[in-house]
NUTIKE-282434 format. One record per residue (C-alpha): residue in three letters; z, x, y. Coordinates in pm, 1 decimal, always signed. Each point is the difference from the previous one (the first is absolute). Example, Ala and Ser with C-alpha at 12.3 -4.5 7.8 and 13.67 -1.06 7.14 Angstrom:
2
+------+----------+----------+----------+
: rest :       up :     east :    north :
+------+----------+----------+----------+
:  Ala :   +780.0 :  +1230.0 :   -450.0 :
:  Ser :    -66.0 :   +137.0 :   +344.0 :
+------+----------+----------+----------+
//
This chain:
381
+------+----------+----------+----------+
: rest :       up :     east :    north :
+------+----------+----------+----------+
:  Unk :     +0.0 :     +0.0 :     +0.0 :
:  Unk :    -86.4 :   +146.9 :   +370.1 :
:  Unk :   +289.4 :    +95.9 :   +179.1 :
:  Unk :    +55.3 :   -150.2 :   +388.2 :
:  Unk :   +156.7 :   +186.9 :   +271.9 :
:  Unk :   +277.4 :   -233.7 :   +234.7 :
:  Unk :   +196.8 :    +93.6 :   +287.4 :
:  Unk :   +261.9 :   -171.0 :   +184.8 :
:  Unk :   +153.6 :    +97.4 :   +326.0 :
:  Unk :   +248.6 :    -75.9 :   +230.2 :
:  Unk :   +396.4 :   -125.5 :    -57.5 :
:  Unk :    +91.7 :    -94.7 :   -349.6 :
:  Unk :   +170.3 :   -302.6 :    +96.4 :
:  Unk :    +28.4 :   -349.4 :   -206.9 :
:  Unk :   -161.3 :   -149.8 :   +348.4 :
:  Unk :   -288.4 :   +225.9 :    -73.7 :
:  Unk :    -12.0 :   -146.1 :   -334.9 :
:  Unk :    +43.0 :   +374.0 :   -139.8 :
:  Unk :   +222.3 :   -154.4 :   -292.0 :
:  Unk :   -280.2 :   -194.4 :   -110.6 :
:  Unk :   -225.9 :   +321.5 :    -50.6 :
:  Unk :   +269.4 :   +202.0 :   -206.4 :
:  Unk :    +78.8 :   -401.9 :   -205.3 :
:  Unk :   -438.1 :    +38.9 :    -45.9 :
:  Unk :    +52.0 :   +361.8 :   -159.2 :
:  Unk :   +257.3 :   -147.4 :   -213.0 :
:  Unk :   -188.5 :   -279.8 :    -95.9 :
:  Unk :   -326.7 :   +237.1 :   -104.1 :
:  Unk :   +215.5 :   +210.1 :   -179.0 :
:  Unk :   +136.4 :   -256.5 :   -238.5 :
:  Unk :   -367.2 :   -168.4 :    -53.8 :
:  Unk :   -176.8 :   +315.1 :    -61.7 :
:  Unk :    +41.1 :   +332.0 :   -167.6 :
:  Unk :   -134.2 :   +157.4 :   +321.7 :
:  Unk :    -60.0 :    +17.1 :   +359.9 :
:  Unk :   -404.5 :    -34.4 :   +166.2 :
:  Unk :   +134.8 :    +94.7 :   +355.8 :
:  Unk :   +160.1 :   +308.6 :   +155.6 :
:  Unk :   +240.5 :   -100.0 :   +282.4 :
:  Unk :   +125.5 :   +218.8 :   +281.5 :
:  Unk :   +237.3 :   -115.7 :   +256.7 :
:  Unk :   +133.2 :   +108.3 :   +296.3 :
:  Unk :   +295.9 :   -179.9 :   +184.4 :
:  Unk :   +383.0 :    -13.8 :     -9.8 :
:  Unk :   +301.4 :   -246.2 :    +11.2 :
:  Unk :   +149.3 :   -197.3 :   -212.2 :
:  Unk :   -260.0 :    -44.2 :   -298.9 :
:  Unk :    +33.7 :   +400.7 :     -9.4 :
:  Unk :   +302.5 :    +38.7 :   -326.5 :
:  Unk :   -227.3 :   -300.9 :   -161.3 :
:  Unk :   -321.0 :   +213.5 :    +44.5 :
:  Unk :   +143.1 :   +287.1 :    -94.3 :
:  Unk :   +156.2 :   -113.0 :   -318.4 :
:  Unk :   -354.9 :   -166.9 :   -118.6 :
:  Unk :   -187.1 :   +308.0 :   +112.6 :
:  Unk :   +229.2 :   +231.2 :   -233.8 :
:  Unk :   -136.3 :   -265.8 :   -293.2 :
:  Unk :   -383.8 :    -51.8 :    +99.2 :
:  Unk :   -215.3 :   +309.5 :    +79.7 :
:  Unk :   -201.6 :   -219.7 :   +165.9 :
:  Unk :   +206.8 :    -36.0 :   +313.0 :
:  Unk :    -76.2 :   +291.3 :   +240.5 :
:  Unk :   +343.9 :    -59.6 :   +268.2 :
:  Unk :    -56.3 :   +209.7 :   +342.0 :
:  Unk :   +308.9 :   -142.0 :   +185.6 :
:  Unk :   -122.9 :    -64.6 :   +361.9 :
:  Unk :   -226.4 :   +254.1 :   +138.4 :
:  Unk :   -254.7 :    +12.2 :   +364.4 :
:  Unk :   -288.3 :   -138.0 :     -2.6 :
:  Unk :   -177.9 :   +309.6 :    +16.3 :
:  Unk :   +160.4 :    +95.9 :   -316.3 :
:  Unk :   -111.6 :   -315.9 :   -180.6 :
:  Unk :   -346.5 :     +2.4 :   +112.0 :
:  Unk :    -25.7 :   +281.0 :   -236.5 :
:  Unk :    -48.7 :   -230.6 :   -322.9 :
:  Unk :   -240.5 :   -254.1 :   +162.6 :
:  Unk :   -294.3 :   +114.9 :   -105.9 :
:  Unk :   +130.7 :    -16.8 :   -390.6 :
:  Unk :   +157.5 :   -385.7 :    +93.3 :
:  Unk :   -173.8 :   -278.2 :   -128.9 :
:  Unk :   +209.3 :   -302.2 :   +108.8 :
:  Unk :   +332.4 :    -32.9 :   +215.0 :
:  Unk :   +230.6 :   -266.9 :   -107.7 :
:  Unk :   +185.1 :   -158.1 :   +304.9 :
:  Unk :   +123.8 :   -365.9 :   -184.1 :
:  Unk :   +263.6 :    -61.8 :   +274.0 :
:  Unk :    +10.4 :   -399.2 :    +74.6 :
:  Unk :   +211.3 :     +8.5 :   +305.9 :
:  Unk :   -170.2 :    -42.8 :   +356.9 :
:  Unk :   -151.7 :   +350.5 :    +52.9 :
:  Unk :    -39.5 :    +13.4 :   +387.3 :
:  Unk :   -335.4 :   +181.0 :    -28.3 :
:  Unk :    -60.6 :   +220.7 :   -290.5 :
:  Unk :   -110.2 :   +303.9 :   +106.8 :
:  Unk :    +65.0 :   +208.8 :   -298.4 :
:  Unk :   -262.2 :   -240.9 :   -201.4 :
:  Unk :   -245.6 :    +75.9 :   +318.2 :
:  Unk :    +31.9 :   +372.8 :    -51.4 :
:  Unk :    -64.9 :    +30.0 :   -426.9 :
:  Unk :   -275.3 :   -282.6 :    +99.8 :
:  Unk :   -153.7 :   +153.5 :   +227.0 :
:  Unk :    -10.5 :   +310.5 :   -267.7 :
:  Unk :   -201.8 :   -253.4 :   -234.2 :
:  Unk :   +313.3 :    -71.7 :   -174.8 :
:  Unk :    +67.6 :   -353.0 :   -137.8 :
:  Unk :   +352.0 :   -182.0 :    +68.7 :
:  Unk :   +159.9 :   -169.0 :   -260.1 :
:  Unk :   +189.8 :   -296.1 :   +150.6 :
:  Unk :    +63.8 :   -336.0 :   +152.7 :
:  Unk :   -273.9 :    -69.5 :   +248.4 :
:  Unk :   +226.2 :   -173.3 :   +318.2 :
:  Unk :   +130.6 :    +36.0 :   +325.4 :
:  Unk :     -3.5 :   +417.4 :    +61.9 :
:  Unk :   -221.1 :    +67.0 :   -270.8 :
:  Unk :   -214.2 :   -320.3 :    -40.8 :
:  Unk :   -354.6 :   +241.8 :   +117.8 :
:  Unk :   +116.2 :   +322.6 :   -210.2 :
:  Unk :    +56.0 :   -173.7 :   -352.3 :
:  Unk :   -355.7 :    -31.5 :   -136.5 :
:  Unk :    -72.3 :   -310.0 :   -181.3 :
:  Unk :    -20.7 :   +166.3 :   -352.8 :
:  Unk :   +353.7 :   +147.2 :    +77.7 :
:  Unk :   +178.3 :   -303.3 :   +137.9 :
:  Unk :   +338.8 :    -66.9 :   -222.3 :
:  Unk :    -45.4 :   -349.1 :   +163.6 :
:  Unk :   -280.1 :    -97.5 :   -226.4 :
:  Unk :   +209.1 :   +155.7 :   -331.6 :
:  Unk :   +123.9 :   -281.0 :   -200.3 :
:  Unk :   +368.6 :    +72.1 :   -108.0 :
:  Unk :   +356.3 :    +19.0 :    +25.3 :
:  Unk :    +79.7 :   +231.2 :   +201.4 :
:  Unk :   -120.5 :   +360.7 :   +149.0 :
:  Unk :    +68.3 :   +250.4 :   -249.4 :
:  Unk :   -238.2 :   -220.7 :   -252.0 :
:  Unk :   -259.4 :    -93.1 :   +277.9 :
:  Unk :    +11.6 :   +399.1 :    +27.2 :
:  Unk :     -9.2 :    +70.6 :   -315.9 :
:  Unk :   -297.9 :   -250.7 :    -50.4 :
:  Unk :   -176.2 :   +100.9 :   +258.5 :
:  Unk :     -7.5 :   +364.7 :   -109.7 :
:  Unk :    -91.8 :    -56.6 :   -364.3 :
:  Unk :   -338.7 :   -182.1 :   +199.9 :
:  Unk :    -72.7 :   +260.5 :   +190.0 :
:  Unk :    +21.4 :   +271.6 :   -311.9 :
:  Unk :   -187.0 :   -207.3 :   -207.4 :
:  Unk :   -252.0 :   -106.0 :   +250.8 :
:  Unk :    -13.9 :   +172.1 :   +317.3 :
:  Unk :   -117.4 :   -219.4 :   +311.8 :
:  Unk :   -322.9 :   +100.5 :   +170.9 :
:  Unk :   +119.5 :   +122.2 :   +339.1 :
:  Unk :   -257.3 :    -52.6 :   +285.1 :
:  Unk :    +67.1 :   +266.7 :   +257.0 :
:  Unk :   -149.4 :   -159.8 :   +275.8 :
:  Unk :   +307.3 :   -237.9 :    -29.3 :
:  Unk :   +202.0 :   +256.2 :    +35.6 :
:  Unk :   -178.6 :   +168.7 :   +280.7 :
:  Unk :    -43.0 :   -375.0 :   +159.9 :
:  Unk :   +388.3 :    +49.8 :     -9.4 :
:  Unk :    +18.2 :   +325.1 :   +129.6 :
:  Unk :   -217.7 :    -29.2 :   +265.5 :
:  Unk :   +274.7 :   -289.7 :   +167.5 :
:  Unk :   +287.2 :   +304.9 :    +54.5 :
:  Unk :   -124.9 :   +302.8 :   +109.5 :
:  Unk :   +160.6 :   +217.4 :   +293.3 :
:  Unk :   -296.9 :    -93.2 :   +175.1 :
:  Unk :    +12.4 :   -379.1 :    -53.2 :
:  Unk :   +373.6 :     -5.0 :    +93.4 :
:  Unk :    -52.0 :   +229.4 :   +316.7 :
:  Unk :   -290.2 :   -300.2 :   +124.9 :
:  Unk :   +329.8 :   -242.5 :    -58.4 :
:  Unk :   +222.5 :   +212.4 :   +152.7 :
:  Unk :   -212.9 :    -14.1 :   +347.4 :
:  Unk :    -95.8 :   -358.7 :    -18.0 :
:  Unk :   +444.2 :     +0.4 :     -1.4 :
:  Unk :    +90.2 :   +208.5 :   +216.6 :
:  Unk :   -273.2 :    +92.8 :   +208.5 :
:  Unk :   -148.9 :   +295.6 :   +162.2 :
:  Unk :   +353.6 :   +152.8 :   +132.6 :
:  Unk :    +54.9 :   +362.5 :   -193.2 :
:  Unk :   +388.1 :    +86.2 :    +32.9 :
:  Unk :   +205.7 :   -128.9 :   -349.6 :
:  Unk :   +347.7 :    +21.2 :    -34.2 :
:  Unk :    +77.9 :    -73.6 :   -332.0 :
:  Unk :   +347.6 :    -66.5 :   -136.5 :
:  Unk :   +112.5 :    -79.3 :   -356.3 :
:  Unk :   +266.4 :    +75.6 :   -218.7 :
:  Unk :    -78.7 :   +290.8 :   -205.6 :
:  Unk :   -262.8 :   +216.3 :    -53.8 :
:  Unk :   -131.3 :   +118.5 :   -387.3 :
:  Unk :   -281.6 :   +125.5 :   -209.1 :
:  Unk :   +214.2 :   -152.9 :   -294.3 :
:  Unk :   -192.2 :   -360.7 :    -49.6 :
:  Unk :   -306.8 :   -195.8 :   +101.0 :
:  Unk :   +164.0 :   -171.7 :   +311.2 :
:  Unk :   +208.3 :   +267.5 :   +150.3 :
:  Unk :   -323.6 :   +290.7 :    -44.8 :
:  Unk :   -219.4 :   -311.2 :   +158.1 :
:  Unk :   +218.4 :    +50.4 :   +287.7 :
:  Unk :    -80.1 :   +326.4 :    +37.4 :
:  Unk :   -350.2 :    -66.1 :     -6.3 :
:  Unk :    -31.6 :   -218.9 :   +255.0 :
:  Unk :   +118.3 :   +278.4 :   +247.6 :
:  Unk :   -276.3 :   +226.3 :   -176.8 :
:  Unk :   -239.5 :   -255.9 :    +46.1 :
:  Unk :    +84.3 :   -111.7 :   +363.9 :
:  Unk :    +24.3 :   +400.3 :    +79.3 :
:  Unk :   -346.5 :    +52.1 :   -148.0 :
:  Unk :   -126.8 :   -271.9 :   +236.7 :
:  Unk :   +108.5 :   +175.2 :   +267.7 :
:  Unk :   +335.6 :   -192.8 :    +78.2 :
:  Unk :   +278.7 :   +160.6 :    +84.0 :
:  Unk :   +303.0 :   -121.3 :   -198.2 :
:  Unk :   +343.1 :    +87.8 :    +14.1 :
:  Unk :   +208.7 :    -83.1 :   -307.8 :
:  Unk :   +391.1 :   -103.2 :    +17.0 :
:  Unk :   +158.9 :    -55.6 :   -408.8 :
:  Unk :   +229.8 :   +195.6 :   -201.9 :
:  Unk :   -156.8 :   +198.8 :   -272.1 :
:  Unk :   +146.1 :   -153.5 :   -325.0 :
:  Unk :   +149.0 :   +257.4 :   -257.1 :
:  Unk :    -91.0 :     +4.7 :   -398.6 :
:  Unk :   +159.8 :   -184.3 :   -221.3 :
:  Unk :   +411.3 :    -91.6 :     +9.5 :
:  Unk :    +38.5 :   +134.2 :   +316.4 :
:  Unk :   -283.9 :   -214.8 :   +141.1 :
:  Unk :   +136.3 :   -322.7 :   -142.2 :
:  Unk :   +335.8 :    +88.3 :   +136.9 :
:  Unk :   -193.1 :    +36.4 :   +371.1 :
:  Unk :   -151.0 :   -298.0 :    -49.3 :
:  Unk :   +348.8 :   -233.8 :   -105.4 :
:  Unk :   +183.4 :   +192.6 :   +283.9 :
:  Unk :   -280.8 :    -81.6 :   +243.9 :
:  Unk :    +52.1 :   -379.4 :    -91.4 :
:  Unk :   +397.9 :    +14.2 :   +138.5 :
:  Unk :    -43.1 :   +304.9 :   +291.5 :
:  Unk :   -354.6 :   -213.7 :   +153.0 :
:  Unk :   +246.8 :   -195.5 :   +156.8 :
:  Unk :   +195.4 :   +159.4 :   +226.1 :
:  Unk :   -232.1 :   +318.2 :    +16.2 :
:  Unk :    -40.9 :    +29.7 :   +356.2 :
:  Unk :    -60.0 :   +378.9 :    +21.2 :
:  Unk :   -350.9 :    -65.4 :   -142.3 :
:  Unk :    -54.5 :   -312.2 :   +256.0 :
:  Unk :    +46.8 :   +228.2 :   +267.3 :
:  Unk :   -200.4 :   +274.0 :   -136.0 :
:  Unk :   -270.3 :   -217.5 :    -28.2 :
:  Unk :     +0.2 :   -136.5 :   +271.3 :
:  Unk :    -28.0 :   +319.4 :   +185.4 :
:  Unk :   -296.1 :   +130.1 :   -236.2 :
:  Unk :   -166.1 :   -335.7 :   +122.0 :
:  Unk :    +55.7 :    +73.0 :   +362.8 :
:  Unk :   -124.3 :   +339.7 :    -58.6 :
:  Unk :   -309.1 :    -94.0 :   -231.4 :
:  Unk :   -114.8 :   -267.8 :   +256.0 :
:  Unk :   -237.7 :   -161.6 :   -316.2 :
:  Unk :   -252.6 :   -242.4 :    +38.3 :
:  Unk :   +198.7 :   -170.2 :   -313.0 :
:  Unk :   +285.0 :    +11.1 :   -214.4 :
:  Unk :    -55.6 :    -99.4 :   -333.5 :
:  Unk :   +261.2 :    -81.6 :   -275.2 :
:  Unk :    -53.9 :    +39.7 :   -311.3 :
:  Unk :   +292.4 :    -57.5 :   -196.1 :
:  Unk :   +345.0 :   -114.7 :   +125.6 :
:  Unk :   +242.0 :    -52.8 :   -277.1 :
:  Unk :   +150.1 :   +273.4 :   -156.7 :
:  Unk :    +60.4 :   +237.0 :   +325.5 :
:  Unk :   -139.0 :   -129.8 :   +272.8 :
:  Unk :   +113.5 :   -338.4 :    +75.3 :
:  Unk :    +93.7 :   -203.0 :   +304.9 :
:  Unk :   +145.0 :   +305.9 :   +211.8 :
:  Unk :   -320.6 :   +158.5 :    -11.0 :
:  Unk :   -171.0 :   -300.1 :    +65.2 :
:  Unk :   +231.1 :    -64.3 :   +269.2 :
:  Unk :   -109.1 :   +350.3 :   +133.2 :
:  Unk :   -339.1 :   -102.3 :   +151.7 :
:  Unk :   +111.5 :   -383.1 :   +161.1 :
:  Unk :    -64.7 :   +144.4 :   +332.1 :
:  Unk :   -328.0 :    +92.7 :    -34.8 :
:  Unk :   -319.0 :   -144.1 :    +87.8 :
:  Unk :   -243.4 :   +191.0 :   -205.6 :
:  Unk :   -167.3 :   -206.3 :   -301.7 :
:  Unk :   +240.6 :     +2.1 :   -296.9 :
:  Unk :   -116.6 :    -79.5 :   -390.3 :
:  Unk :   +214.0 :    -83.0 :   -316.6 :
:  Unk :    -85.2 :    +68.6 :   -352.2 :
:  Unk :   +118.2 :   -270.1 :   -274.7 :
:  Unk :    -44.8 :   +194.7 :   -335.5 :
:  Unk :   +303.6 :   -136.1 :   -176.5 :
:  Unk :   +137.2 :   -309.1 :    -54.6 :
:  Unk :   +339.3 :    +42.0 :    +41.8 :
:  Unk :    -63.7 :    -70.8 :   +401.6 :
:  Unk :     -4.3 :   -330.9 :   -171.3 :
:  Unk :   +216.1 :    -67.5 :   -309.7 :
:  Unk :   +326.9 :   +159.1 :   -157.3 :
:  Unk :   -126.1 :   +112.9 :   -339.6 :
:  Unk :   -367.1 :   +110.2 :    +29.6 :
:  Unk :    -19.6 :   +107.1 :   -293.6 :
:  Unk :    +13.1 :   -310.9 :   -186.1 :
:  Unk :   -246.5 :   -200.8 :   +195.1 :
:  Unk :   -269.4 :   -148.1 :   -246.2 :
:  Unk :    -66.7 :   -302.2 :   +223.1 :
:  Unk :   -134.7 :    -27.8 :   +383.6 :
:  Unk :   +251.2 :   -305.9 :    -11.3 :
:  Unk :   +292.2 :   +158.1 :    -86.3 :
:  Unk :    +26.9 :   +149.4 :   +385.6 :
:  Unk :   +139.6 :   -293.7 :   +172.7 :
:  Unk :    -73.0 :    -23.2 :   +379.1 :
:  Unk :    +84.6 :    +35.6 :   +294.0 :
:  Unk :   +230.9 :   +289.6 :    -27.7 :
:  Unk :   +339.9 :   -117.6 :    +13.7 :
:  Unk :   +311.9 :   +103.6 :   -167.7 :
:  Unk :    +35.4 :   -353.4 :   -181.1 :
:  Unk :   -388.8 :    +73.4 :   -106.5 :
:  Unk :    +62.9 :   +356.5 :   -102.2 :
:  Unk :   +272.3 :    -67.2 :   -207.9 :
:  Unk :   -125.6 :   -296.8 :   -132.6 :
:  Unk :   -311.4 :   +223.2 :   -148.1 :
:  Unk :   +262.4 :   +228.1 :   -159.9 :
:  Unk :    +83.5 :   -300.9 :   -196.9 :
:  Unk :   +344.6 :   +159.5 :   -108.9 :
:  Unk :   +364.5 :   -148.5 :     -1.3 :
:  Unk :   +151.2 :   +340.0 :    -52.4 :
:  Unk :   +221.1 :    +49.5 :   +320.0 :
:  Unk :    -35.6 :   +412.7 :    -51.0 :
:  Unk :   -389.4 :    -76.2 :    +53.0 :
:  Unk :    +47.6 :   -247.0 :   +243.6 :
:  Unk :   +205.9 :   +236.7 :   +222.8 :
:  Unk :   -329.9 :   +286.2 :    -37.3 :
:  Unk :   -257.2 :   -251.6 :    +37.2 :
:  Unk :   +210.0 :    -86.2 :   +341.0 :
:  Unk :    -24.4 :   +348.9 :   +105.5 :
:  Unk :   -349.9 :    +83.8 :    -63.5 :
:  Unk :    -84.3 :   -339.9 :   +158.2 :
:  Unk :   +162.2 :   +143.7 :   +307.6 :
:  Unk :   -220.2 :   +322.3 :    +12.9 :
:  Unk :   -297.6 :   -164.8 :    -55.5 :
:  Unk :   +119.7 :   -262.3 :   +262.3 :
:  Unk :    +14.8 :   +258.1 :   +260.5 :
:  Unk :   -310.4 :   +141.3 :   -120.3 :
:  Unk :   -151.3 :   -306.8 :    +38.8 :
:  Unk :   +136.4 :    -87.8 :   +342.7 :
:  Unk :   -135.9 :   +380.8 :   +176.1 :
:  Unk :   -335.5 :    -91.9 :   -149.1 :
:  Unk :    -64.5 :   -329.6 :   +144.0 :
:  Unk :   +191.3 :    +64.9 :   +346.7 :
:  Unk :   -143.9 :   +319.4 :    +95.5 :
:  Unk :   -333.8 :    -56.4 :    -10.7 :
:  Unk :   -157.9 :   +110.2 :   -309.4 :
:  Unk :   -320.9 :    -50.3 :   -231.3 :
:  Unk :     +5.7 :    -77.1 :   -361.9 :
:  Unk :   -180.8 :   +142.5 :   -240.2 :
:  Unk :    +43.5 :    -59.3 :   -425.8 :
:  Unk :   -227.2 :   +206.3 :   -252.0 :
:  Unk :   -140.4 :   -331.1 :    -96.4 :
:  Unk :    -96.2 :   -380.8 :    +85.5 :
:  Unk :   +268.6 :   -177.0 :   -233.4 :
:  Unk :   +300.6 :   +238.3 :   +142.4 :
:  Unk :   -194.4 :   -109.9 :   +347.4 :
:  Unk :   +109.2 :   -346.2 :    -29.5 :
:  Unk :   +390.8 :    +50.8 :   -179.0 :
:  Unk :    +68.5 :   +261.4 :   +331.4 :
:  Unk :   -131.8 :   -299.5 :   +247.3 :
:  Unk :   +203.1 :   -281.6 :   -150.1 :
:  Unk :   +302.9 :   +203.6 :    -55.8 :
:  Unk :    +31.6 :   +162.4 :   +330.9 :
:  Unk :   -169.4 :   -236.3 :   +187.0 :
:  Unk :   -282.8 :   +209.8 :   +130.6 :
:  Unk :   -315.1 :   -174.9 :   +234.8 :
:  Unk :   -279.2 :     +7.0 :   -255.8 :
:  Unk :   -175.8 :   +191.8 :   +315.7 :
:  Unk :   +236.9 :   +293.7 :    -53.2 :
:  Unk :    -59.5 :    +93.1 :   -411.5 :
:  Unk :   -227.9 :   +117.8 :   -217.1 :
:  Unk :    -98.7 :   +194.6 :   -258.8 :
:  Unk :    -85.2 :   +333.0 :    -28.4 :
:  Unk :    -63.5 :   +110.0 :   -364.8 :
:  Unk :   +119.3 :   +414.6 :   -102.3 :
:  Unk :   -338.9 :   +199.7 :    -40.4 :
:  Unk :    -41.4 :   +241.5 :   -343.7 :
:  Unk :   +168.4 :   +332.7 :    -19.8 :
:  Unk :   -227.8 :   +277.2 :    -94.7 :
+------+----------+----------+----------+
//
C-alpha cells in the first residue's frame, strides 16, 4: 500500500480537535496491521505527554514540539496533506492559507475561518459518521486508496486572492495614501503563523516605502513566554509606565496612523488610553474572539456569542453556575469592557480578518456599519 505524508501544526489543544487526530491513529492501529501515512507535527501544550506517549508506540508519528516557521518550511516540499480538523470558529485561518497556497490540501470542516481553504474533496462536513477521529480516519483510507485529482488552477484561483500584493491594494483603499504607521501590539515572535504575520506586515509596509515604527514586547520561548503572557493579563491594568511611554513615542513619531493589532494579552486599555488625545487616523485589529466571549476556545456556533456586550450577556454565554468561574468570567468581562469602551470612544476603525467576525464585532460593540470591515491576512512566503 502507498504510504501518505500528513502534517499538523499549531497548538495541540482539544479546541483544535488535536485529540481527535491521536483517537484516528488509535483507531488505524487497531483496524490494520499497519500505517499508509507518515505524520509529523509540530506544536505544544497540553496534547504534548498524550503525543508523546503514542509517538514512543507508532514510528509513524514524527513529534517536532513547536518550532518557527522557517524551520517547518523545511519539510513542505515532502508534505502531501495538512490535517487542521478543528470545529471551533477559526477567525481566519491563515495557517490553511499558507500549506494551500504551497499546493497542499486541508483536511477539515469547510466553515466560518476556513470555509474557502477546505477543498471540497477534503471537507469532514460531507464524511458520514460519528464523530472526527472516524470521519478522519475515513477520509484518509479514501484518499490512500484513491487519491483525488487535484486541479491546480483551484489552488492558484485561491492563491491568487492573498498575496502581499493583493493585501497592500486593500491596505490603501483603508487607509489611504498617508505613509507614517505606528503599529502597536502585544508581542512580537517568529514562533507561529499569527505572531511572524505580524512581523511581516512591517516588512511589507517597509518594502513599500512606509515608514513604520513598531511598539510590542518581544515574547520569550516557551514557559517563560506563557508566564509573560498570564502576568500581562493582571499587570495591563494598572501599567501606566508603558501608557506614558507610549504616549511620548507617539508625540515623537508624529504618524499618519496608529494601528493596533492585538490588545489582549499586554497591551490593553492603558495603551489604548495612550493615544485618546490624538487626532491622527487610528485602526483596530479583531483577530481573536475573546474581544467577544469568555471561553473562545469552545465556540462551535456563531450563536453562542450573545449580543450586545454586557456583563449579564457575557456571562450568560459562559453558561456556568460555578461561582469560582463566575467570579473570572466577571473579571475578564471587565478588561474586555474597558477594552471595548477606548475603542468606540476614541475614535477608532475596525477591522476583523474576515466578513463573519465583521458582523459578531458590530453587534457586540455596537460599531456604525460605516466604521468596519474586513481585511483578510495575505500568505507568508
Amino acid at each position: 500500500m502507498p504510504k501518505i505524508w500528513l502534517m499538523v501544526y499549531g497548538r495541540l489543544e482539544p479546541e483544535k480537535w488535536f485529540d481527535s487526530i491521536l483517537d484516528m491513529i488509535s483507531i488505524w492501529w487497531n483496524q490494520n496491521p499497519s500505517f499508509p501515512f507518515e505524520i509529523y507535527i509540530f506544536g505544544k501544550w497540553s496534547l504534548e505527554s498524550r503525543l508523546i506517549s503514542l509517538s514512543h508506540k507508532y514510528p509513524t508519528i514524527h513529534y517536532f514540539w513547536r518550532q518557527s516557521l522557517d524551520y517547518i518550511k523545511q519539510y513542505l516540499p515532502k508534505i502531501q496533506y495538512m490535517l487542521m480538523p478543528s470545529s471551533f470558529l477559526e477567525t481566519f485561518g491563515l495557517s490553511a492559507l499558507n500549506v494551500l497556497s504551497r499546493w497542499l490540501p486541508v483536511i477539515g470542516y469547510a466553515k466560518w475561518g476556513l470555509d474557502k481553504f477546505i477543498l471540497p474533496p477534503f471537507d469532514l462536513t460531507n464524511v458520514q459518521w460519528i464523530n472526527t477521529a472516524w470521519k478522519l480516519y475515513n477520509m484518509i483510507s479514501k484518499i490512500v486508496s484513491d487519491p483525488p485529482k487535484l486541479n491546480c488552477a483551484t489552488f492558484q484561483d485561491i492563491a491568487s486572492e492573498y498575496t502581499p500584493e493583493k493585501w497592500f491594494e486593500n491596505f490603501k483603499k483603508t487607509f489611504g495614501p498617508w505613509k507614517k504607521i505606528m503599529m502597536i501590539s502585544d508581542f512580537k515572535t517568529r514562533i507561529g503563523w499569527l505572531e511572524t504575520y505580524i512581523s511581516d506586515v512591517q516588512m511589507l509596509l517597509e518594502w513599500k516605502w512606509y515608514e513604520v515604527k513598531s511598539y510590542w514586547r518581544h515574547l520569550p520561548k516557551w514557559r517563560k513566554g506563557r508566564f509573560v503572557k498570564y502576568f500581562g493579563l493582571v499587570w495591563a491594568f494598572i501599567n501606566f509606565i508603558s501608557m506614558f511611554n507610549i504616549k511620548r513615542a507617539i508625540k515623537e513619531f508624529k504618524p499618519d496612523i496608529i494601528r493596533y493589532h492585538s490588545t489582549l494579552r499586554w497591551v490593553w486599555w492603558l495603551w489604548i488610553l495612550a493615544s485618546k488625545n490624538f487626532e491622527w487616523k487610528k485602526f483596530v485589529m479583531y483577530h481573536d474572539f475573546w474581544y467577544f466571549y469568555p471561553f473562545p476556545h469552545t465556540l462551535n456556533f456563531v450563536d453562542q456569542v450573545i449580543t450586545p456586550l454586557t456583563l449579564r450577556n457575557y456571562l450568560k454565554s459562559a453558561n456556568t453556575k460555578n461561582p469560582v468561574k463566575i467570579i473570572a468570567i466577571a473579571f475578564k468581562y471587565l478588561s474586555v469592557y474597558l477594552i471595548k469602551t477606548q475603542l468606540t470612544n476614541n475614535w477608532f476603525k475596525h477591522l476583523t480578518p474576515s466578513d463573519f467576525m465583521a458582523e459578531i464585532a458590530m453587534r457586540s460593540y455596537k460599531i456604525p456599519k460605516k466604521d468596519i470591515q474586513a481585511l483578510p491576512h495575505f500568505i507568508q512566503e
